[in-house]
C-alpha positions in Angstrom: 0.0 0.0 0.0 1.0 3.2 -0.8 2.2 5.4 2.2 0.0 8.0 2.8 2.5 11.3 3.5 1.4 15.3 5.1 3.6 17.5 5.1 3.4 20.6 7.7 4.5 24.2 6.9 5.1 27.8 7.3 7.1 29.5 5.0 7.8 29.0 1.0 7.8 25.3 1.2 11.1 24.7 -0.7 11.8 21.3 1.1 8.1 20.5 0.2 8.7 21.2 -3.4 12.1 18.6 -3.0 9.4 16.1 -1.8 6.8 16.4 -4.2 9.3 16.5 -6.6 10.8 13.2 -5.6 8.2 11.2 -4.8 7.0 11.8 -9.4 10.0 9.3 -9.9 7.9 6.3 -7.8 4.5 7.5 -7.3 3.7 4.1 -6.0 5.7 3.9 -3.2 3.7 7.1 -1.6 1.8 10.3 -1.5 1.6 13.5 -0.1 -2.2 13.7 0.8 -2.3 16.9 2.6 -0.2 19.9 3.2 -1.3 22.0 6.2 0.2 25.8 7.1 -0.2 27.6 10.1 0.6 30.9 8.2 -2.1 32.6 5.7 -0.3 32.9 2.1 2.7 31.0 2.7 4.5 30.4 -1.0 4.7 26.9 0.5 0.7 26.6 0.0 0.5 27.6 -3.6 3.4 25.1 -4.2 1.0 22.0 -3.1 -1.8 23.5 -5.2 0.2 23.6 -8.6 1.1 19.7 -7.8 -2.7 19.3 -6.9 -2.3 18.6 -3.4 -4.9 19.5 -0.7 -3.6 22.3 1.3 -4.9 23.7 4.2 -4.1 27.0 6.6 -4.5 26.3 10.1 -3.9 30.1 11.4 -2.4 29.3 14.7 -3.2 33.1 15.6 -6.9 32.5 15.3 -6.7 30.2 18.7 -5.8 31.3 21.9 -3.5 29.0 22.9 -1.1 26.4 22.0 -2.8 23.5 23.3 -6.1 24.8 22.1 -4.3 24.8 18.3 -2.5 21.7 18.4 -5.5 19.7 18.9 -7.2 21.9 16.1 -3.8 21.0 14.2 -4.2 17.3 15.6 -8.2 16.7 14.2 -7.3 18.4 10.7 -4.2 15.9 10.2 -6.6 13.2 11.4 -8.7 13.1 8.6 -6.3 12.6 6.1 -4.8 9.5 7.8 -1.7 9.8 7.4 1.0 7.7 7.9 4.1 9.5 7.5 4.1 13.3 8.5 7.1 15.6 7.6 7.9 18.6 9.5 9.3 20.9 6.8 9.9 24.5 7.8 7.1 24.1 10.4 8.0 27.0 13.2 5.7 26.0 15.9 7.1 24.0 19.2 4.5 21.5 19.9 2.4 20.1 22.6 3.4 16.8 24.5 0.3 15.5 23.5 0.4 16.1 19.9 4.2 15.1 19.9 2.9 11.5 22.1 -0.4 10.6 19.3 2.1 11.1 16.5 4.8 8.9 18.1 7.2 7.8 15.5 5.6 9.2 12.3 7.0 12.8 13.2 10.0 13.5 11.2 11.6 17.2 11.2 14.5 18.8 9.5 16.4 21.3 10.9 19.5 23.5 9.3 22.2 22.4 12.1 24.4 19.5 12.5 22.3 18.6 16.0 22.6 18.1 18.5 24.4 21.7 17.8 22.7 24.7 17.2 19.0 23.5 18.5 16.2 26.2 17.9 16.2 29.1 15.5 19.1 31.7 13.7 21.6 28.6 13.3 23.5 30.0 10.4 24.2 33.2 12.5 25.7 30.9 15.6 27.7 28.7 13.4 29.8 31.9 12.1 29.8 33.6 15.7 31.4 30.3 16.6 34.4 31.0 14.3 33.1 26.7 13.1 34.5 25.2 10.3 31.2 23.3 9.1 27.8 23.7 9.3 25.0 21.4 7.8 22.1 20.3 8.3 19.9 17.1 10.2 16.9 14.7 9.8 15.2 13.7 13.5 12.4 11.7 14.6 10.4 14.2 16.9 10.2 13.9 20.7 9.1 16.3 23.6 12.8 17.6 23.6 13.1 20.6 21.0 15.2 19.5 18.0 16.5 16.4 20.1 15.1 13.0 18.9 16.9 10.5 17.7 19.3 11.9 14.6 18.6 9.6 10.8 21.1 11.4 8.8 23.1 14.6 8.4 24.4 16.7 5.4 27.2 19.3 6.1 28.9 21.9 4.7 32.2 23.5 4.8 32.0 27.2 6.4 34.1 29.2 3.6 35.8 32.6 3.9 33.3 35.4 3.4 30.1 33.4 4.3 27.3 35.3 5.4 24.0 33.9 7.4 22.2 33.9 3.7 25.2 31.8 1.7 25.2 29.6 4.4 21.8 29.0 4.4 21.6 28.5 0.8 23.6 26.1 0.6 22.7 24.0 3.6 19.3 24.4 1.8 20.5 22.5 -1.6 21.9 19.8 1.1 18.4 19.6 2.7 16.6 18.7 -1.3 19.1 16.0 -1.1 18.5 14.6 2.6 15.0 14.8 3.4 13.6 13.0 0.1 16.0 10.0 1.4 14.6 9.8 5.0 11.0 10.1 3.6 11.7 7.3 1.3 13.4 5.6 3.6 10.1 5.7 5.6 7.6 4.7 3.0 9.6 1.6 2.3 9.7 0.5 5.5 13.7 0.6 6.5 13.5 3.2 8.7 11.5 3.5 12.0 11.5 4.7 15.4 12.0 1.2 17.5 12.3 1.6 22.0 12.7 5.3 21.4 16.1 5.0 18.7 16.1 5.5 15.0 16.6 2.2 12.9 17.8 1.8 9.5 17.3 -1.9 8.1 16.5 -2.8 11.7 19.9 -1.6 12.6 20.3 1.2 15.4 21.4 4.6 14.2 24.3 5.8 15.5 23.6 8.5 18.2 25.5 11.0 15.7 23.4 9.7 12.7 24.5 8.5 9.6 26.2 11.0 6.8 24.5 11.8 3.7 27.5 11.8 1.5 27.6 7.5 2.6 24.5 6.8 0.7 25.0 8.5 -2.8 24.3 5.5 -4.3 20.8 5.4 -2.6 20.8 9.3 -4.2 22.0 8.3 -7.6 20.1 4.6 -8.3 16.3 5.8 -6.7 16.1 9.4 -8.2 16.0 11.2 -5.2 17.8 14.1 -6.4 16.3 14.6 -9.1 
């Protein structure tokens, strides 16, 4: 069966566009059924519509809490039944019990080698660090903020004269590469989240996670990058 994929956004949806762009080169291995936002004219939304995908604004500013959107949030992603849901640029920290019903099908992506840099302006921290790389990280989702259990990781040297923005575009043509390969990884059934660790092929994940540059065959041979 096809695996039944939402993807949750607030901003111009360029790792969405990666997605629905991989998943044309083996439709049958899965979908994205839904894309919800939680911010009114996101570029992100009109992306899912061009690929005919359902998408949905969910304006977290319209509810007067955060537990009071999450479950909002929880009931919209409910009736599309998803099985997989990708967190792709979605800048909300959530609830323990959305986090808890979605155990194991959250996966996010976040512009840091974790567990460096958690939270928000990580390409700014990298250079105020004076670090020589920078990259960027796909986790299964738990209560901690960016801290589940790492998949894989894609980094970058720092180079002489990089700004916040160069860093951050090219950590960003890293990420088009990465998070297609987790998500199909998912929907064919070698990776889950098994006694609270990452597992690839039934294998544990190293705490580090594995690098991207190790499987550019898996890149190459399935179309991922394309």
């Amino acid at each position: 069966m096809s695996c039944r994929i939402l993807v949750l956004i607030s901003g111009s949806g360029t790792n969405l566009q990666a997605l629905i762009d991989s998943l044309r080169a083996r439709p049958t291995e899965g979908q994205i059924v839904a894309v919800v936002c939680n911010r009114p004219g996101a570029l992100g939304i009109e992306r899912a519509r061009n690929a005919n995908i359902p998408a949905v604004t969910l304006d977290h500013k319209d509810y007067p809490d955060r537990e009071t959107y999450d479950q909002a949030l929880m009931e919209q992603i409910d009736h599309f039944e998803p099985d997989l849901i990708l967190l792709a640029g979605f800048m909300r920290i959530l609830t323990e019990k959305f986090v808890s019903h979605y155990r194991g099908l959250l996966l996010n992506i976040h512009p840091s080698l974790l567990p460096k840099h958690k939270g928000l302006h990580t390409h700014q921290r990298v250079l105020d660090a004076g670090e020589g790389e920078h990259g960027s990280t796909v986790h299964f989702v738990t209560l901690e903020l960016d801290g589940g259990p790492l998949i894989v990781r894609a980094r970058i040297p720092v180079l002489a004269g990089d700004t916040p923005a160069s860093l951050a575009a090219r950590v960003q043509e890293q990420e088009h590469h990465l998070y297609p390969l987790a998500m199909h990884w998912f929907v064919q059934g070698r990776l889950r989240l098994i006694d609270d660790q990452a597992c690839l092929d039934g294998s544990v994940i190293p705490p580090e996670g594995l690098k991207l540059e190790d499987f550019n065959n898996d890149l190459r041979e399935d179309s991922y990058a394309s």
